[in-house]
N, C-alpha and C positions, 0 to 999 in steps of 0.2 A: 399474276402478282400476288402476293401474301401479304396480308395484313397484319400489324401490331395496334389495332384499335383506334379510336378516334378520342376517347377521354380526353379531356384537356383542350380538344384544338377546338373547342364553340368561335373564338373571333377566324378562324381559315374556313368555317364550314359558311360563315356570315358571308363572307369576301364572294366564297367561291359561288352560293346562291345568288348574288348580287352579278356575280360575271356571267352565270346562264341569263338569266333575265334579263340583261343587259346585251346578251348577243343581237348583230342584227346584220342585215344581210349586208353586200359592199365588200370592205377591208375584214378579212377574218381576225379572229382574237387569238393572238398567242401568249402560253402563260408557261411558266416554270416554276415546276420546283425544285429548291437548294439545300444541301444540308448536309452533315455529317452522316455515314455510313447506320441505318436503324434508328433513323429518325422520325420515321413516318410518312416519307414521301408515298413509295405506292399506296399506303393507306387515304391516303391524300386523292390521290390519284383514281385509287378507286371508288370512294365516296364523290369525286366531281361527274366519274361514268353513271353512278346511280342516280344524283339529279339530272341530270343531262336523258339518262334515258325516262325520269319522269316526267321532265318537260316536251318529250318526243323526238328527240336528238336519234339520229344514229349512233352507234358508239361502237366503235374498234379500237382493242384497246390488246398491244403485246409487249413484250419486256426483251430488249435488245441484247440481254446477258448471254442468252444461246443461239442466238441466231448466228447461221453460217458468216464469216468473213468476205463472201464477195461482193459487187457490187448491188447495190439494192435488196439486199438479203433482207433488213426487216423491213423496207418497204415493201416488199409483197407480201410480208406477214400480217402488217396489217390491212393491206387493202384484198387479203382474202378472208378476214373477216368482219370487212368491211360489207365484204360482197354478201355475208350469211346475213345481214342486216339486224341480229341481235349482238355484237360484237364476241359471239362463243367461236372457238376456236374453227377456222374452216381451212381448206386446202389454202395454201400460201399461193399468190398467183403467179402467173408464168414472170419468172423475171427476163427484162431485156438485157440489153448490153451495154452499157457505158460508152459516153454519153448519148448516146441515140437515142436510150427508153426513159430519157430524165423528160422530156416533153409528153410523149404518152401516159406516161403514168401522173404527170401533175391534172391533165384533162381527163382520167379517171376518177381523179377528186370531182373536178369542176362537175363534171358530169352527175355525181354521187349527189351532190348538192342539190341538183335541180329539184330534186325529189322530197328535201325537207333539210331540214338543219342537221350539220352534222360534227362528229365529234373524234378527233383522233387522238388516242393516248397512247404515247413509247416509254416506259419506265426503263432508268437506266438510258437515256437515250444518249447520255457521253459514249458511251461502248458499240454504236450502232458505226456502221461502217459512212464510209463518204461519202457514197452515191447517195445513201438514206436521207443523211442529215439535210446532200442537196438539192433532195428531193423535200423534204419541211418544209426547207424555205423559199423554196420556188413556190410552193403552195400555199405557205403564208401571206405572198404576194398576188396572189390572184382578184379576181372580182366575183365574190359568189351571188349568185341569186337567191340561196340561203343562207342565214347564219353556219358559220363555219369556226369550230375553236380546235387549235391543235393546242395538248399538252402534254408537257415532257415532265422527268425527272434527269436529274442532271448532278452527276459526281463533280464536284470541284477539282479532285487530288485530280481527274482526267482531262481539264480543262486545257484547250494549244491556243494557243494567240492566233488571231488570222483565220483558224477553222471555222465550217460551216455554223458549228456549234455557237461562236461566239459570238457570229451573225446574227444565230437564232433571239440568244442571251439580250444582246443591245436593241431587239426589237420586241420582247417580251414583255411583260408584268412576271413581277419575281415574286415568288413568296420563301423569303428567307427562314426557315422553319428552326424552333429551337428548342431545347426539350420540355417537356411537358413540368405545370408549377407543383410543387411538391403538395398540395389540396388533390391535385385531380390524381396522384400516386395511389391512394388505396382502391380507388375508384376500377382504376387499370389495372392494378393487382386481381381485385377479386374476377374481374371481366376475362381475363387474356392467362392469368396466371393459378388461377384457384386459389390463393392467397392473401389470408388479411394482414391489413397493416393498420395500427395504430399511429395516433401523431406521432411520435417520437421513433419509429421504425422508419418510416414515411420519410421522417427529416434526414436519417442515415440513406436512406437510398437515393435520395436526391441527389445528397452531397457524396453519395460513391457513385453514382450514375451520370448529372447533371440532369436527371428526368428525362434521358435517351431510352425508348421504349425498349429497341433491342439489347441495348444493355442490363434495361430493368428486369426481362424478360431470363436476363442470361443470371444473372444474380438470384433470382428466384429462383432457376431453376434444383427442381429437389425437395422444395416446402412445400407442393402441392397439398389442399385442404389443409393448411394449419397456417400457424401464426405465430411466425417467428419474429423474434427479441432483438431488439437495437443490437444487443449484445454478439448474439448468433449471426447476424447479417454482417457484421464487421470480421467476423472471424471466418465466414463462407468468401469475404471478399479475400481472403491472403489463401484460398484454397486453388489447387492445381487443376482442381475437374470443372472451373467454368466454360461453359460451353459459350459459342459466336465468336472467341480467338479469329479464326479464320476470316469472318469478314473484315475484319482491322487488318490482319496482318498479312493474310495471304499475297505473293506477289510482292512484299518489299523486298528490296535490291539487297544481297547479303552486304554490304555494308550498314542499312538502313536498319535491319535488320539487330545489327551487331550494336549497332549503336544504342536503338532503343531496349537490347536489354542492360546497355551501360547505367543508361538512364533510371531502369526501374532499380537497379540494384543499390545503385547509389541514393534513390530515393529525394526527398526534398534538397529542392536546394541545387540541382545538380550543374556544374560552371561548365563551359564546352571544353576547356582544355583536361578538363577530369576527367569526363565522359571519353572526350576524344582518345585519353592515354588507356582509360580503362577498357576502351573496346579495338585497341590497336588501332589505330588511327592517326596520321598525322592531323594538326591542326588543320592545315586547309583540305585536307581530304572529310574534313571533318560538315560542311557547309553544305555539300550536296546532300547528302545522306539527311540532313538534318530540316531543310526543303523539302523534302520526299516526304519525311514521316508530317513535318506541316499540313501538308497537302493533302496527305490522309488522312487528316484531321486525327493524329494518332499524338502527335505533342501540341501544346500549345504554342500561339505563334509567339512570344515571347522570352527572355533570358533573365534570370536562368531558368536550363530545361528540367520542362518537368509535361506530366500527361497532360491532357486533354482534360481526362476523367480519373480518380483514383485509379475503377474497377479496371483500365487497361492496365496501369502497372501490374494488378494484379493478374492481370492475362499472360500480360509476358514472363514476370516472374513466372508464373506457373508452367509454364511453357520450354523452360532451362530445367535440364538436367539435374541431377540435385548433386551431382559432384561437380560438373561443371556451376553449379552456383555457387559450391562451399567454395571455389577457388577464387569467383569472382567478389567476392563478396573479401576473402581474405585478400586480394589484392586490391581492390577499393581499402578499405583499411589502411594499407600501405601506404597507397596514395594521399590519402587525406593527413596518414600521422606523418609523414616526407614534406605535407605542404601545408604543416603548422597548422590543419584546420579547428584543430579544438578535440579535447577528448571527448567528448560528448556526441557527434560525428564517426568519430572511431570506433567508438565503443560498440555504435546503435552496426555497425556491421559487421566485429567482433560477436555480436549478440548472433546474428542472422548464420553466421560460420559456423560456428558449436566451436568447441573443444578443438583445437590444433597443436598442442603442446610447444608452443614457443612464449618463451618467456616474455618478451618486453609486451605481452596482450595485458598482462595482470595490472601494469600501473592506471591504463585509461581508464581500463574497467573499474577500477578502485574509484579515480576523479569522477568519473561521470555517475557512481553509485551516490556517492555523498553530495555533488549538484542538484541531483533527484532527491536526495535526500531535507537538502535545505529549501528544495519549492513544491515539499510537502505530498511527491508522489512515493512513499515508501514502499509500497508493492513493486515500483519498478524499481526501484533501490536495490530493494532486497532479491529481487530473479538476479539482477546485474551482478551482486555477492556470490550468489550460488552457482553464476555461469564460473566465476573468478574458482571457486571451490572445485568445479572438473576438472580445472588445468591439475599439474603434477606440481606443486609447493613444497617451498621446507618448509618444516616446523613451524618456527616461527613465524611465515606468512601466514598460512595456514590458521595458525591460534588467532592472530591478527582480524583475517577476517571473518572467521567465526565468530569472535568476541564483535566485531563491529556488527554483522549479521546479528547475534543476539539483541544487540540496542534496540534495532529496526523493530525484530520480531517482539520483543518486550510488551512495546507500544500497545500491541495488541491483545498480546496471547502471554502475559511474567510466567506463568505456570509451564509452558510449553518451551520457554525460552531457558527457564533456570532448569527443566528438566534435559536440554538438548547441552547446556552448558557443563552440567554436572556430566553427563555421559559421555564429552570431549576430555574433561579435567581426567577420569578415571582412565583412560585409554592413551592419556599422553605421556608417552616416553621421556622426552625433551623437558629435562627443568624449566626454561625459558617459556615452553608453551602450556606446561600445568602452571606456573605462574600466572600467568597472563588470563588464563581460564579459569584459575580461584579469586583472582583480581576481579575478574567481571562478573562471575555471579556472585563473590560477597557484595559488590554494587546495586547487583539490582536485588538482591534478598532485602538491602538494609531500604531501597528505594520503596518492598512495597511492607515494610513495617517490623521486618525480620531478623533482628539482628544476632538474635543468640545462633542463629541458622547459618547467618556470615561467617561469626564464630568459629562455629563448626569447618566449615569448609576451610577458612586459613588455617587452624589449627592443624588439621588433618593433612592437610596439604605440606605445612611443613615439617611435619612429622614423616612425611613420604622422602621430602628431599636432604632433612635433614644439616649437619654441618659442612656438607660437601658441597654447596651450592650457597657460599655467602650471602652474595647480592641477593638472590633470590630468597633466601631465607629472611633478608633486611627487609625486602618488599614486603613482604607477608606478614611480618612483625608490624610496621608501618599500617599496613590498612589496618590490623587489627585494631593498634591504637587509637586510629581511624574513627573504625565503627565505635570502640568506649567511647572516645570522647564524645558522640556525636549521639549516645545511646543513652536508653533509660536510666535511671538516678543510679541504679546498680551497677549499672558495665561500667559508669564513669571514673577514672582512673585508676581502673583494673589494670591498664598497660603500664603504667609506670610514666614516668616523666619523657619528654620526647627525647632530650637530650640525652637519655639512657641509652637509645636505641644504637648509636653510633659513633662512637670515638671523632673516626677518620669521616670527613668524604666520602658518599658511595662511588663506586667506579662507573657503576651506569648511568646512564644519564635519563632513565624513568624513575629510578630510585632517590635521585638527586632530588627531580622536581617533586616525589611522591613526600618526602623526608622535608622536605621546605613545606609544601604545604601544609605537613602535621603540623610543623614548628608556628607557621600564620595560624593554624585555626587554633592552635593550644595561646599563641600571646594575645587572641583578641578576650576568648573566652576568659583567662585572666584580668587581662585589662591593663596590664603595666607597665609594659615597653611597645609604646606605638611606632619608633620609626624602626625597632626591630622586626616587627609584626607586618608591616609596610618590606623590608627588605626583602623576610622570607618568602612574602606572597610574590614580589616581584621574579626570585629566585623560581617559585614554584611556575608561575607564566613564560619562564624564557623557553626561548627553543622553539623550531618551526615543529610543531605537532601537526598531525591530519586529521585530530579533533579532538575535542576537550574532553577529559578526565577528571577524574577526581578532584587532584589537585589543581585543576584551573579554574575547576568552584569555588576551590577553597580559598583561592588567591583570589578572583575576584571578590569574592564576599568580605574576605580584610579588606581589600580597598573599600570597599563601602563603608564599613567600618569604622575606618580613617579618614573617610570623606574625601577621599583621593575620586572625587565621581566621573571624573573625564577617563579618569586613564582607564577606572572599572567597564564606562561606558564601551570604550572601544574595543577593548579585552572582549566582552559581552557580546557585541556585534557581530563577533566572527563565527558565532556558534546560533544566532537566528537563523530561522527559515526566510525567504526570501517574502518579500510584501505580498500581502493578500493570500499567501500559501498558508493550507493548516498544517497545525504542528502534524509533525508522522514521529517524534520521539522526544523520551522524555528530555533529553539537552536543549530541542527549542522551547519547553514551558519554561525549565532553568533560567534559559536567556531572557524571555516576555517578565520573569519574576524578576530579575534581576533588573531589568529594565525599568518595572512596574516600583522596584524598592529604590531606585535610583531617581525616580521622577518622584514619589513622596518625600525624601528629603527634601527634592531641592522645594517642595510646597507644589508640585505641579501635581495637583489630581488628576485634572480630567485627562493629562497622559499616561497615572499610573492607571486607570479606568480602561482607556482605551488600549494600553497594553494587552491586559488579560482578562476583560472584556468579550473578545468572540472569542474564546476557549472555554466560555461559561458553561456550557454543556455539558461538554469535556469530563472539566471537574466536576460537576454533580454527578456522573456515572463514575469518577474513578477515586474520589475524597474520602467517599465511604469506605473505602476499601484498603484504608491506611495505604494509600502510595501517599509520599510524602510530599515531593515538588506538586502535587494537587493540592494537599492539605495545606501546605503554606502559599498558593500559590492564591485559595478563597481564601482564606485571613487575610492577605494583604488587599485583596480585592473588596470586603465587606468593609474595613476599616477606610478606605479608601471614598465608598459610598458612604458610609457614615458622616465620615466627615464635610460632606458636599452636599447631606440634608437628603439624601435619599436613602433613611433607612427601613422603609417597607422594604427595597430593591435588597438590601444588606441581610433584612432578617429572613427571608425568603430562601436568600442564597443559602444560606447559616441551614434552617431548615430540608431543604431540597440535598444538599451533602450530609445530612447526618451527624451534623457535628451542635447541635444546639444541645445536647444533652451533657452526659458524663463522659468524659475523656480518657484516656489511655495516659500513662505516663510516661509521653516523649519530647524531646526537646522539640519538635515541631506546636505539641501541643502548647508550650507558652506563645507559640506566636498567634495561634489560634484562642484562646481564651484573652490575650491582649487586646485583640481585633472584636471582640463580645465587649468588652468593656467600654472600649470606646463606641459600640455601638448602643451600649444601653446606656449611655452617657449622654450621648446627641438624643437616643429617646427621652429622657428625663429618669431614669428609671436609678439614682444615683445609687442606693442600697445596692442593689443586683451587679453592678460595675463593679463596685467596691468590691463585693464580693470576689468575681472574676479576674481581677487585677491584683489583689491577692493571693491568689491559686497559682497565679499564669509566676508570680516571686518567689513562692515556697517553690515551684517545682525547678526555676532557672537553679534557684539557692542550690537545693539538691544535687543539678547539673553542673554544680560547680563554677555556674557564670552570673559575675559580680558585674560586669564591664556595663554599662549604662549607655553607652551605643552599639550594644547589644539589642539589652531589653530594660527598656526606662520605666521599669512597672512602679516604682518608688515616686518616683515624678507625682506620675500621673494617679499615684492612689495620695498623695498630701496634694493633689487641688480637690480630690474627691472627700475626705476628711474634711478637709478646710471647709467645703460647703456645707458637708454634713454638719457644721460647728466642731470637728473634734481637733483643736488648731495643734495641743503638744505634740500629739502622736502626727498631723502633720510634718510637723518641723522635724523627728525624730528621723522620718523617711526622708522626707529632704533633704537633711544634712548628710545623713550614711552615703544618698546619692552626690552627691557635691563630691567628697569624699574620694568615692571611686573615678566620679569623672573628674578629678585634675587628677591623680592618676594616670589616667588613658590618655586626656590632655586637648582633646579636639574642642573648640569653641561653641559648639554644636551641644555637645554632649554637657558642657560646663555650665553653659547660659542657660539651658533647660532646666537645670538641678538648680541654678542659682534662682532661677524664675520662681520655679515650686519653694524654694524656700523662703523667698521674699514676698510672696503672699500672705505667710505663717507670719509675717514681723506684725509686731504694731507700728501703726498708722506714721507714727514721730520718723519711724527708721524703713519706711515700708517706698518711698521714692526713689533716694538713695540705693536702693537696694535693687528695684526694679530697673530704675539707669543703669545699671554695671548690668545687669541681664541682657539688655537690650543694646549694649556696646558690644557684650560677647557674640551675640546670636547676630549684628549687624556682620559680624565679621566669618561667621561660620554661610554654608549653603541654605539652611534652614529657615526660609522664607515664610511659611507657614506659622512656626514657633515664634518668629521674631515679630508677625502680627498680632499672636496671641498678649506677649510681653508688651507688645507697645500699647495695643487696649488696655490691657489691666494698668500701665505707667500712666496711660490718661486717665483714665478714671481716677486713680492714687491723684494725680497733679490735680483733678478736678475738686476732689475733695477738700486738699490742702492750701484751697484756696489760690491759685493758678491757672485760670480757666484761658488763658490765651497760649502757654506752654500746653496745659491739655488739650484744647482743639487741635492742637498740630500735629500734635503724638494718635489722637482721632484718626483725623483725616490718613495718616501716613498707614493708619492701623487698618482703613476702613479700603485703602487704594491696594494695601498688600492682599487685605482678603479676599478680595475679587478679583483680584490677578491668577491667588489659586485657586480659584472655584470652591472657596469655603463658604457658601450660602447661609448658613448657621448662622456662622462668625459673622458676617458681612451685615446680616440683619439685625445682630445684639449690635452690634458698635452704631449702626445707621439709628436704631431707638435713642440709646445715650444721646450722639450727636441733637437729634429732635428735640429732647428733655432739656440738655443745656441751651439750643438756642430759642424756646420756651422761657426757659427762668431768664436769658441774657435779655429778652426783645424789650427794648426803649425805644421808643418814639423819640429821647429827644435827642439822640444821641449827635454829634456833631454832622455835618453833611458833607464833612468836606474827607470823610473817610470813607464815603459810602463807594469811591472809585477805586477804592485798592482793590485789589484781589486780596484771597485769604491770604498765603504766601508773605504776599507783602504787609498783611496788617501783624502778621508772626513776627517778624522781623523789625517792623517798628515798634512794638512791644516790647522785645528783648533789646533793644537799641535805648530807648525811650529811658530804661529799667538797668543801664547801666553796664549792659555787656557786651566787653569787645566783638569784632569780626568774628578772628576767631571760637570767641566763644560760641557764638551764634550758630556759625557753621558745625560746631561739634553736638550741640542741640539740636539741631534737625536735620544731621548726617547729611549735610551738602557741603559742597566745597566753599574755599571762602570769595572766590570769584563770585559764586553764585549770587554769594551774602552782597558784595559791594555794586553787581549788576541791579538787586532787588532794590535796595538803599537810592541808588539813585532817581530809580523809577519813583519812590516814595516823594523822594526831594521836590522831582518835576511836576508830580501830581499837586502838593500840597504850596509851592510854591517857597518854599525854603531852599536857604543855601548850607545847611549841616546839619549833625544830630543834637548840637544846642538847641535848637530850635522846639524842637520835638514836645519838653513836656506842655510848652504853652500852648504846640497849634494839636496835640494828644494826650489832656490830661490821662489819667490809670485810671480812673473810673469807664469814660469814654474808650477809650483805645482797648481794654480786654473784651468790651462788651463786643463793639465791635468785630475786633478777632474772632468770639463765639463765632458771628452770626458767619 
């Protein structure tokens, strides 16, 4: 018998010392053991012969795999070395004849007995012929004078119903043996294998093994004395030279056979009618075959099929041919794109084939690259691109997926990517694919800060193709204008007006959406015609793309713009990586920013936080290094924390990217010095804001963008003057901005500029002025602003002598900011609040108000004071149901049947005060 060691098995060595100890003389002890093929039985087996012989057992012990087929063949195997009395190999004894020598030879035991306890072990004893078996158990039934224990090992796949064996089985103690726990794996490594394993090696050989020694055994083999890598272990498991094959597989029925390497080919997941087609097979032919490999514990008992263990797929794979594999693996492919399985499926066997030059391999390969692509495995993205690259493509495929291929590699390596891109563009024949490869690396040139370099390449580029290749020439003029607009205060309308670009219609329809998107980013940057700007971006999003471009930034970003935030939302979403995946390119940070700018409008921080939040990393290795969607991507994230009163977490970040110092002159950089100002703003640090909020306006000014739902630098430097005391030069910034945003026209952008400027008013006009802010901004997304307005309105109302209109405007101020996570804010308004009901608190105030709610003492205030329903309801933005539902409550509390009633049983003294509290 051969050993695979005993590591791991401490509770069978427990059992099996407990069973010698336990022998006694009478009914002998039978025991088995069970299990998958290199599991450890004869190991088993022979560790019970070495207690057994310490406790002074006899022990005979042989293994029924070679012993002759006839009757009693391994029954005189072992009672001839029974006869040597150490259990070593001795002369096999004379066998008899069937059934005549089944009686003499069980009183060969009995007899053996007399002399001391004894012990017999058959490993393998499924395989032992009939007479043997009924020879066991005639023996097992005997009456010994000593302790007497027979043990087997016993193959399952071998098991007949009704044979001796399963006599034996139903009278036995069983030890169901199962693989070893991945703790006691390094342990058996270095014992049996010469091999260390760390935890994390350990955990891969478990889960390729199940902790089956001879399979551990076989997977190691090769790394003798060393110490091989989670890494290298999973890559030796897809290898052809694992050795033990033969014990799995030897002996299964060519159908059985056929099958299970359908199984392994096809991998996860495998349905019987797949397997069954893939291995020629009818369905019902399919069920025997599929028992058989059960039974050899070669699949699991289960549907769908799949191995036992990894490492036998990879036995059988290795084990096929490698033309006969390319074929199986191409015709699985088949099968699965025939029966709608998903490309992702198709692909993963396309992969395993290589190269076969049939066209319809290239669309799966494409879908399943950018599935991997959106749940952030980019390495396998990109092999899946470059298998797509062997096939034979036109042109334009070909540019296609290179270009798409560069995205990927970008990610990693911009240097390697725009050098493989440029050495595409120069080598390409095909207008349409030097297009399409001067389109993509002026993208990523200008993505990591490079725009005169973009420049270059479209220039060049249509200098090559000249007037012979309209559209394509239109495209290139298009990004160009592109990069100006989007570039340093210098490049900025270098290109000319967009409308220059084009008389007619492009004919393409890349051109179309490239040519609209100019048109959206040139009307927001203006500021003047918002539902033109709203059109073009639409124009630029139409069309099923296989993934976003330029211009489907550009279009999103107008919507944002325009405060169009659902439709941008959804646009947005098609270009995330899937939950919990990291970005692997830059189009998923785009999307997280976009997202991240889409949740600060509407006031929701702790979403634009948790957006780009775990990519924090990310961008401190890559901000520095002028890639752009990083640089805006921390701006928007530090501003975000700022404003939520976490700005240690903001200046850190600021720090840790490199970007707290002097800045570059690019239009990212105003959003980046906006995002400083408002953080040294929530520090207190108002000088230094100002500062920065000025810089971040001279440089938009430069860039040519006026539009105030752009960049509200104006705004936000007349509340910073204002505090400083410098109220004209406020107002001067306020108005300009007012100015531009009813221009542009969004309620958003109008109520913001109307806010800053209504702070600059005096006090007579500064209510007034504050109300129409906060009727705009009720009306725009901008939930956060609109709490800002409605503080400052109470406070205004508080002064003006008003204090039960100002509590409400309070409270509504004080419910919005804690809705958005503006902790700052939430705490200046909760102080106010304190102060006013401080100076309001009377003791003697009536008692018969002390039951209303706030709400309602609001309401009878303004009722009290002369103002209809409606009015009421346009006062504290509720509707006027609300108002006559409150009203009544008031009635029933106070005991009255109207609003005559009101100033007797709530003089204005009483009834505001109360309202404070």
């Amino acid at each position: 018998m051969t050993s695979v060691g005993l590591n791991g098995r401490a509770p069978e060595l427990a059992r099996l010392r407990d069973l010698i100890d336990g022998a006694a003389p009478g009914v002998p002890t039978t025991v088995v053991f069970r299990g998958e093929p290199g599991i450890g039985k004869s190991a088993l087996l022979g560790a019970l012969g070495e207690l057994a012989a310490g406790a002074g057992f006899q022990v005979a012990a042989a293994s029924a795999r070679h012993t002759p087929g006839r009757a009693f063949a391994a029954a005189g195997t072992v009672l001839g070395r029974l006869g040597t009395g150490s259990g070593a190999p001795g002369p096999a004894a004379a066998l008899p004849s069937a059934p005549e020598g089944l009686h003499d030879l069980v009183d060969r035991v009995g007899a053996q007995t007399r002399h001391g306890p004894v012990l017999l072990c058959l490993d393998e004893a499924s395989r032992a012929d009939e007479w043997s078996l009924r020879w066991l158990l005639a023996s097992s039934e005997i009456t010994s004078p000593a302790p007497l224990v027979i043990a087997l090992s016993e193959d399952p796949a071998l098991e007949q119903d009704g044979s001796p064996m399963a006599e034996l089985l139903a009278k036995a103690r069983q030890f169901h043996l199962a693989g070893l726990p991945t703790a006691a794996l390094p342990g058996f490594a270095a014992a049996h294998c010469g091999v260390a394993l760390d935890e994390e090696s350990a955990a891969v050989c478990h889960e390729l093994t199940g902790g089956n020694p001879g399979l551990l055994r076989s997977l190691l083999h090769g790394y003798a004395d060393s110490a091989p890598t989670a890494r290298e272990l999973r890559a030796a498991a897809g290898s052809a030279a694992l050795p033990g094959g033969e014990r799995w597989l030897g002996g299964l029925s060519a159908p059985a056979l056929a099958l299970a390497r359908a199984v392994a080919v096809l991998d996860a997941e495998a349905e019987i009618s797949q397997a069954a087609q893939l291995a020629g097979l009818a369905p019902r032919e399919t069920l025997s075959p599929i028992d058989e490999l059960v039974r050899r514990s070669v699949l699991a008992n289960r549907t769908p099929l799949a191995f036992r263990h990894p490492l036998l797929a990879a036995m059988v794979t290795g084990g096929i041919p490698v033309g006969s594999r390319t074929a199986l693996h191409l015709r699985a492919a088949e099968i699965l794109r025939d029966g709608h399985f998903g490309a992702t499926r198709v692909a993963r066997q396309l992969m395993a084939a290589g190269p076969i030059g049939q066209g319809w391999t290239v669309r799966p390969l494409m879908l399943a690259a950018r599935r991997l692509a959106r749940d952030g495995r980019t390495e396998e993205a990109a092999r899946h691109l470059r298998r797509v690259l062997r096939e034979k493509l036109a042109p334009q495929v070909r540019s296609a997926v290179r270009c798409e291929l560069a995205g990927l590699e970008e990610f990693a390596d911009p240097e390697g990517a725009a050098r493989r891109l440029e050495a595409a563009r120069q080598e390409a024949d095909d207008p349409e694919a030097a297009t399409d490869y001067a389109v993509a690396l002026a993208g990523l040139l200008v993505r990591c800060g490079r725009p005169a370099d973009a420049l270059a390449v479209l220039d060049d580029t249509a200098d090559r193709l000249g007037p012979a290749a309209p559209d394509h020439f239109l495209r290139l003029r298009t990004h160009k204008a592109l990069v100006c607009l989007g570039g340093p205060p210098w490049l900025v309308g270098a290109a000319g007006p967009p409308d220059d670009l084009a008389a007619d219609p492009p004919a393409q329809d890349a051109a179309r959406r490239e040519l609209a998107g100019l048109r959206a980013a040139h009307a927001v940057g203006v500021g003047a015609d918002r539902p033109e700007a709203v059109r073009q971006a639409r124009l630029a999003l139409a069309g099923g793309r296989d993934g976003p471009d330029r211009s489907f930034w550009h279009g999103c970003s107008t919507l944002v713009h325009a405060d169009e935030l659902t439709e941008a939302w959804t646009h947005g979403s098609r270009a995330r990586p899937a939950d919990a995946a990291r970005p692997g390119q830059w189009d998923h940070v785009c999307a997280e920013l976009l997202r991240a700018r889409i949740c600060r409008i509407r006031g929701d921080l702790p979403g634009a936080v948790g957006a780009l939040a775990p990519m924090a990393d990310l961008l401190r290795r890559t901000a520095s290094g002028a890639r752009l969607p990083a640089a805006l991507s921390v701006a928007a994230l530090v501003e975000a924390h700022a404003l939520m009163g976490d700005t240690g977490t903001a200046a850190a970040l600021l720090a840790d990217c490199g970007l707290e110092g002097e800045l570059p002159p690019r239009q990212d950089t105003v959003a980046v010095l906006s995002a400083r100002a408002a953080l040294w703003e929530h520090a207190g640090d108002l000088p230094r804001a100002l500062e920065d909020c000025l810089a971040a306006g001279r440089l938009a000014t430069e860039c040519g963008v006026r539009n105030p739902a752009v960049a509200a630098w104006r705004s936000r430097a007349a509340r910073l003057l204002t505090s400083l005391g410098r109220r004209e030069e406020a107002a001067r910034f306020a108005a300009a901005e007012l100015e531009d945003a009813r221009r542009w026209g969004t309620p958003r952008a109008v109520g913001t500029a109307r806010h800053a400027l209504a702070v600059t008013e005096p006090e007579a006009e500064r209510v007034a002025s504050l109300a129409a802010a906060v009727r705009l901004l009720a009306d725009s997304p901008a939930r956060l602003e609109l709490a800002v307005a409605r503080f400052d309105l109470g406070t205004a109302l508080d002064g003006a002598g008003r204090p039960a209109e100002a509590r409400g405007e309070l409270a509504a101020a004080l419910s919005a900011a804690e809705a958005c996570g503006a902790r700052p804010l939430a705490a200046r308004i909760t102080a106010v609040l304190r102060e006013a009901d401080a100076a309001g608190d009377d003791p003697g105030a009536d008692p018969l108000l002390s039951d209303l709610t706030p709400q309602e003492l609001r309401i009878l205030c303004l009722a009290r004071d002369g103002h209809t329903n409606r009015q009421i309801a346009g006062k504290l933005f509720v509707t006027v149901r609300t108002v006559e539902f409150h009203l009544s409550g008031v009635y029933r509390k106070l005991g009255i049947s109207g609003r005559g009633q009101l100033p007797g049983i709530a003089p204005a003294t009483a009834g505001s005060r109360a309202a404070h509290r």
